[in-house]
N, C-alpha and C positions, 0 to 999 in steps of 0.2 A: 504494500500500500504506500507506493511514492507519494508524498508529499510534492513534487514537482508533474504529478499526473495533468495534464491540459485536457481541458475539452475543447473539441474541434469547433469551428466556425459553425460549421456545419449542423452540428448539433445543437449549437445554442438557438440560431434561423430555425430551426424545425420545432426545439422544446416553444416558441411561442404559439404555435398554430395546437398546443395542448388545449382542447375545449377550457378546463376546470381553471389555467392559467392565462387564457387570452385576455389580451388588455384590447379596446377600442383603438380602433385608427381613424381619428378624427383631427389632428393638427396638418396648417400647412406651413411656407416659407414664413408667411407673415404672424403666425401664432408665435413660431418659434422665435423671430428678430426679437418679437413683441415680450414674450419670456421673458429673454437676454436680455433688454434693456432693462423691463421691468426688477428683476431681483439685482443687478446692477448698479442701480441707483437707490441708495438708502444710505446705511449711517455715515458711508464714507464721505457722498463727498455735502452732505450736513451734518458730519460730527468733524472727520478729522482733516479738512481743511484748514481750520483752525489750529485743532491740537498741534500736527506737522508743522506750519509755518512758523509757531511760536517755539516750540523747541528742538529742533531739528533743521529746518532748511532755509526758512525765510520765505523770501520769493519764489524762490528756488523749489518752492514744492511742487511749480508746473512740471519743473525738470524730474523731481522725484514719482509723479504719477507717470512721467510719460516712460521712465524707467521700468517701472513697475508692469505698463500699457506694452511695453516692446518684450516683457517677458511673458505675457498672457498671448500675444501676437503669436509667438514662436510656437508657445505650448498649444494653441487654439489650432495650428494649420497642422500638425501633429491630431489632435483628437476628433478635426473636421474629416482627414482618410480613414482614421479607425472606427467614425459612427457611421461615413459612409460603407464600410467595407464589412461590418458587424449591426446592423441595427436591430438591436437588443437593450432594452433594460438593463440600468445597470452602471452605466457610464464604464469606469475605469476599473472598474471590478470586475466585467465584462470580459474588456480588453485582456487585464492582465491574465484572465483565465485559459485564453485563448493562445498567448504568449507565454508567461512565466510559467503559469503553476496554478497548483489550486491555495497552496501555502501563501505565497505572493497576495494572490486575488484574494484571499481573505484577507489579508495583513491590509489593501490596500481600500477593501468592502471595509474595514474596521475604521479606517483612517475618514473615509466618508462619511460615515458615523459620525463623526466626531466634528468636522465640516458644518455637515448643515443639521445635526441635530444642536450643538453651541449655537450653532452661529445665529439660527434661527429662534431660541431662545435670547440671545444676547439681543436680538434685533427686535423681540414682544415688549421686552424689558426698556427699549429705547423707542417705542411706540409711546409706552407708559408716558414715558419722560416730557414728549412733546405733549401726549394728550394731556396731561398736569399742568402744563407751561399755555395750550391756549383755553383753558377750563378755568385757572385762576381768578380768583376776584369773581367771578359768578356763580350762581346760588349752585352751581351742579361742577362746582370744588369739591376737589378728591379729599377725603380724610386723609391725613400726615398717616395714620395708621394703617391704611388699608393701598398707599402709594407706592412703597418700598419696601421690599426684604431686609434692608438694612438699618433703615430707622423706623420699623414701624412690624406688622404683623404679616403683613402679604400686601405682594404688590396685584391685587385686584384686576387693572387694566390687561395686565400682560399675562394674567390667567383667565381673564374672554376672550381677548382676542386668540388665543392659542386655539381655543376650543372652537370656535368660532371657525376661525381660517380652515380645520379638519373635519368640520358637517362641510366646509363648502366643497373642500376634496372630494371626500365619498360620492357628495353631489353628481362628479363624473369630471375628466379631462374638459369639457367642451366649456361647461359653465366655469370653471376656474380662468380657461382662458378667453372668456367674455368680460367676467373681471376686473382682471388684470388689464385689459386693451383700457377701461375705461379710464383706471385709475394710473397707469401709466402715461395717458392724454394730458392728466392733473399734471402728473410729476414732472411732465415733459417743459408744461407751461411756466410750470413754476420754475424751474431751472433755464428754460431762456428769459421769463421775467427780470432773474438777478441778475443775467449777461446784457440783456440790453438795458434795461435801468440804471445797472450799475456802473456801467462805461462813462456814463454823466458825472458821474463822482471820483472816479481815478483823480488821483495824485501823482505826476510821475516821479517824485522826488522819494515815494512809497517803494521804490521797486531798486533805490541807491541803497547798498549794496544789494546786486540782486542773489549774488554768493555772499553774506555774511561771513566772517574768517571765521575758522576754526575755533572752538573754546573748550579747554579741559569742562568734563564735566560739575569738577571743583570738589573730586576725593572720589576712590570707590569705598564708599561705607557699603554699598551692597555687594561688592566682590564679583565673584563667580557668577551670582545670581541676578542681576540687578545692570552687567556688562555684557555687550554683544558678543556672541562664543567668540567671532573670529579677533574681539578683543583679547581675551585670555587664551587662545591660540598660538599668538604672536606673539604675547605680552606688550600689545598696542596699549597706550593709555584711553581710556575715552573718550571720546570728545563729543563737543554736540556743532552745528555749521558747518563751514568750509563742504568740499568733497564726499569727506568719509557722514556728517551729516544727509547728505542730498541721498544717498544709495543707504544709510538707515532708516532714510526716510521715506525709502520705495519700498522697503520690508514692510515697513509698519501700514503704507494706505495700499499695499497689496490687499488689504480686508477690504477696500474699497473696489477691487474688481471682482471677487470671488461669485460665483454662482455662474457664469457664463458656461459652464461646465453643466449647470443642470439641464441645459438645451438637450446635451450628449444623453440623460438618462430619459428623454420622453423619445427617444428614436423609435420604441417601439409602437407608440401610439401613433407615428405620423404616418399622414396617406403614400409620401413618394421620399423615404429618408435620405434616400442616397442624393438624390438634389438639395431635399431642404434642411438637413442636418445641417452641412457647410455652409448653405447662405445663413442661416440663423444664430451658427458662432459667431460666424467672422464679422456681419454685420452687424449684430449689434455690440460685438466689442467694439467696430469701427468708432459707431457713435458715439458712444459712452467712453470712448478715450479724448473726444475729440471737446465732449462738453465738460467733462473733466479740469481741461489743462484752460478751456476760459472763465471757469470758474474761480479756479486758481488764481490767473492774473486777475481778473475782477476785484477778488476781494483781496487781494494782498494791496491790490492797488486803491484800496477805497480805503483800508485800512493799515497802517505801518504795523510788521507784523510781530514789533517789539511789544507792541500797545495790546498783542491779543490775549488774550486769559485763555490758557491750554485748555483749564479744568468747564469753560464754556460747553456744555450740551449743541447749544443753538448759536455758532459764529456766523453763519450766513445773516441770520437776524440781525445778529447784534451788531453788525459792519450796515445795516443800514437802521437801525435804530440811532447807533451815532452819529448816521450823517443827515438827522432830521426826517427820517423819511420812514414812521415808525409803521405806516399802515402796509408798506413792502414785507415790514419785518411779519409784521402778523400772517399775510398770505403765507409768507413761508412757513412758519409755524404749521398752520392750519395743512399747507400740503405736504409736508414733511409727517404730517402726524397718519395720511389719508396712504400718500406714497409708502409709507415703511411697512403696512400692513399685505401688500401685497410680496415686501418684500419675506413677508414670515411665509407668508403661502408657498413661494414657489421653494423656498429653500426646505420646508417638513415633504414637497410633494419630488423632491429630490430625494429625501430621505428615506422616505419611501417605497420612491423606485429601487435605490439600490440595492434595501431591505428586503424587495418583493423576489429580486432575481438572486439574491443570497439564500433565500429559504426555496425557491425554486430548485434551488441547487441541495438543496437540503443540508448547508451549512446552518439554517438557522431551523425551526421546526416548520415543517411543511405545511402544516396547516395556517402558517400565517399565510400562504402564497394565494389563498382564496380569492377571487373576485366576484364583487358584485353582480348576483344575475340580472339585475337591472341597469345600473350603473356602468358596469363593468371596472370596478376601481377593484387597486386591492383596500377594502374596507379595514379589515381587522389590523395590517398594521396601522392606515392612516387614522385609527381609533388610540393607538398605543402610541403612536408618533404624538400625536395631539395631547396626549394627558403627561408624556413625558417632559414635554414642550413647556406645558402648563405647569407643573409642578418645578419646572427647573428655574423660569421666570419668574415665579412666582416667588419661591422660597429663600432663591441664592442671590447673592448680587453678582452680577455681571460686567462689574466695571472696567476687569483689566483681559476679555477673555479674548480682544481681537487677533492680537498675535497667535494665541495658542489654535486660532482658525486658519490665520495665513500660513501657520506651518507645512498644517497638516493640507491644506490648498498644494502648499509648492511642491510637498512631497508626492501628491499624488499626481502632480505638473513632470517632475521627473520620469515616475517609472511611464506615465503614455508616452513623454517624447522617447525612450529608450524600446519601447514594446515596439515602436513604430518601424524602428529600424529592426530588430527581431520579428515580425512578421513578415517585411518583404525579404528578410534571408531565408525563413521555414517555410513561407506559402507565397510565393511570386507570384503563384497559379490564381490569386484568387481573385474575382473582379473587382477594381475599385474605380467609382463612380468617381469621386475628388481622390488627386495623388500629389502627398504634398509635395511644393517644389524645392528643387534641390534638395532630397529632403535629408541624407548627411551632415550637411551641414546647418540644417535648421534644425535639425532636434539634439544636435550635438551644442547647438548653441544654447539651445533651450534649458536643456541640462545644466551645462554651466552657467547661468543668467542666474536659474530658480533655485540651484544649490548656494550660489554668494550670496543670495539673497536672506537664504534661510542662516548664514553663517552672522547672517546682521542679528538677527535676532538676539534676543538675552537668553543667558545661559537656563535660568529658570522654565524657560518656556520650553526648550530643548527636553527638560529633568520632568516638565508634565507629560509631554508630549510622550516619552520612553517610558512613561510609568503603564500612560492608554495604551501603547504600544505592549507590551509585556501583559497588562492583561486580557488583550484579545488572544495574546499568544494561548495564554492558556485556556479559555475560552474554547478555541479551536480545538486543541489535543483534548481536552474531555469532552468534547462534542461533538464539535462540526467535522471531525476526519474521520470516525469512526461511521456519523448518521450521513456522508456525502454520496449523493446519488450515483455518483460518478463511479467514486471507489467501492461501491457496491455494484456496481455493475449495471445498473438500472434503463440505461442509456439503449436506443436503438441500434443493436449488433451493425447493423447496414450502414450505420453513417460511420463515417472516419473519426475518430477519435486519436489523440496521440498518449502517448504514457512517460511523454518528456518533455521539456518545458526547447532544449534542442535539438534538433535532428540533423 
């Protein structure tokens, strides 16, 4: 029973025409763009526009998204050939199944986990925040009690909306992505609102120095923990500005692009994937790097970005609350509070998928892999996705969890770009609809772009990350290698299978 046992392409394409596991094929090009932008845009670039300008980059934070943009770039035309070549459930768990291993694919199923079930919690909990912020001062003000996990009993908001977002799942693919188109319209507007408004109030004296110099960070009292690994690697000192700033500062609003990846897990629901898989990464990353980096300039340039408050929730706001122009700021509020909630949706209905083709697999218990006879959803995890959501929101504070999601993003950025090039050495033979270009040197890039990246990181995040890491491992060896369909043999004799991750 290899541990590096692959299942064939073949077999994965065939396991979805299983009656009891068939998902609907109801998305097309434009569901999917629409997806991608929508989970896309949320806390990053209304939370950490601010935070990065003020401690990390300066101005310079257009230069650290579009860093962060040319590392999703690399990784996206990589995972646009494998959803075209594999459209299945699943995204990158998928993939690695079919390449690595089944070890691998769980390791990297386990890592998605961790993705967008946080991430999607972090982001119910940052609904809360704004809905708090435009509910204020009116009679249907949140109790201090029932607002925050941390200073109070339960954060309330962010255990409805959780639950909330997962009846509208079950609901089916079609109505989630009706949606999302609407409230995506919101978020679209709202974010060229602040570009074209906010150009009227540019300073360009705002943008001198647009590289701020280098600054020790002024002691490591947090050491190992608290320092980017590839500080204590080196024995670098820290610093915050300059260079090594602008590219810790790509690490950090890497949370800022995460989920363009969940396009890759609805391949199975779409009517034509091998076309609209690739236009729906690639486009709507296009976008959304593009409204990103004027975003950036806008508000650094509305605001000197000495004068920002990292610890600001709401800096898009508060860059035009000081420049006199308070009823902008409230728009954004209010679509910041409307826009984040679809951002929970698509990231639990990610979660989902990749949970649905893990138990399919019968790494996880099979009978989660049920779908709706009506619906056609898989119902019973997006019921356990939903209540984990909710209690996680609800109970924990979420305030430092971003990093510990862009890890676990770049590591799963890694093994597609690398599976990519491992599938056209083991299966040349097999049709691909999108083939990335040059693609040696784009996923060899990609690799290296997404691994510096993660080396920015602090050591701490690295030390959680390996802890989730170690306990999927075990996870897997008491469970999921023992109950996998595969290694039981379960699979259709006739289709190809391989029983090694090389051939």
């Amino acid at each position: 029973m290899s541990v590096f046992r692959t299942k064939s392409v073949e077999q994965s394409i065939a396991e979805t025409e299983e009656p009891e596991h068939r998902l609907k094929k109801n998305l097309g090009a434009l569901d999917l763009t629409i997806f991608g932008v929508g989970v896309i845009i949320g806390a990053g670039i209304f939370v950490y526009t601010g935070l990065v300008a003020a401690t990390n980059a300066g101005p310079a934070i257009a230069l650290s998204f579009l860093i962060a943009g040319l590392a999703c770039a690399l990784a996206a035309l990589c995972y646009a050939e494998f959803a075209s070549t594999v459209p299945v459930a699943g995204s990158a768990y998928t993939f690695s199944y079919a390449t690595f291993g089944e070890l691998v694919a769980w390791i990297i199923g386990w890592d998605l986990v961790l993705e967008f079930t946080v991430g999607a919690s972090a982001l119910a909990a940052g609904f809360s925040g704004y809905l708090q912020n435009v509910l204020e001062g009116t009679p249907l003000e949140i109790p201090a009690s029932l607002a925050s996990a941390g200073d109070g009993i339960v954060n309330l908001p962010a255990v409805v909306i959780s639950l909330l977002v997962a009846a509208v799942l079950i609901g089916g693919i079609k109505l989630s992505s009706r949606i999302n188109q609407v409230i995506v319209a919101i978020k679209l507007g709202v974010v060229g609102l602040v570009i074209v408004m906010g150009i009227g109030y540019i300073k360009v004296a705002n943008y001198t120095p647009f590289i701020p110099p280098s600054q020790p960070t002024g002691g490591a009292e947090g050491g190992f923990w608290k320092s980017p690994l590839i500080s204590s690697i080196f024995g670098l000192e820290p610093a915050v500005f300059g260079i090594g700033g602008v590219i810790a500062g790509a690490a950090i609003v890497f949370f800022a692009f995460i989920g363009f990846d969940v396009v890759a897990t609805t391949a199975e629901e779409t009517k034509n994937p091998q076309r609209d898989v690739p236009i729906g990464i690639l486009g709507s990353l296009a976008i959304v790097t593009v409204l990103y980096i004027a975003v950036c300039l806008v508000i650094t340039g509305m605001q000197s970005y000495d004068t920002i408050d990292p610890s600001d929730p709401a800096p898009l706001a508060t860059a035009f609350d000081k420049a006199g122009v308070e009823w902008i700021g409230n728009i954004i509020a209010v679509g910041a509070t409307i826009g984040l909630t679809v951002v929970v949706l698509i990231l639990m209905m990610g979660q989902t998928r990749v949970a649905f083709a893990m138990a399919r697999d019968g790494l996880l218990p099979t009978s989660l892999a049920k779908v709706h006879p009506t619906f056609g959803t898989p119902y019973r995890l997006t019921a356990i996705t939903g209540i984990g959501v909710a209690l996680l929101s609800g109970f924990v504070d979420f305030a430092t969890l971003g990093d510990l999601v862009s890890i676990g993003t770049l590591f799963a950025f890694v093994l597609v770009s690398v599976g990519v090039l491992v599938l056209r050495r083991t299966r040349p033979d097999l049709p691909r609809a999108f083939r990335t270009p040059a693609v040696p040197v784009v996923a060899t890039l990609s690799v290296l772009l997404c691994f510096y990246l993660m080396l920015n990181l602090i050591g701490e995040t690295w030390v959680r990350f390996m802890v989730w890491m170690l306990i999927g491992l075990a996870v897997y060896f008491l469970y999921g290698r023992s109950h996998s369909r595969l290694g039981r043999g379960e699979y259709d004799k006739h289709i190809p299978a391989s029983t090694s991750a090389v051939e």
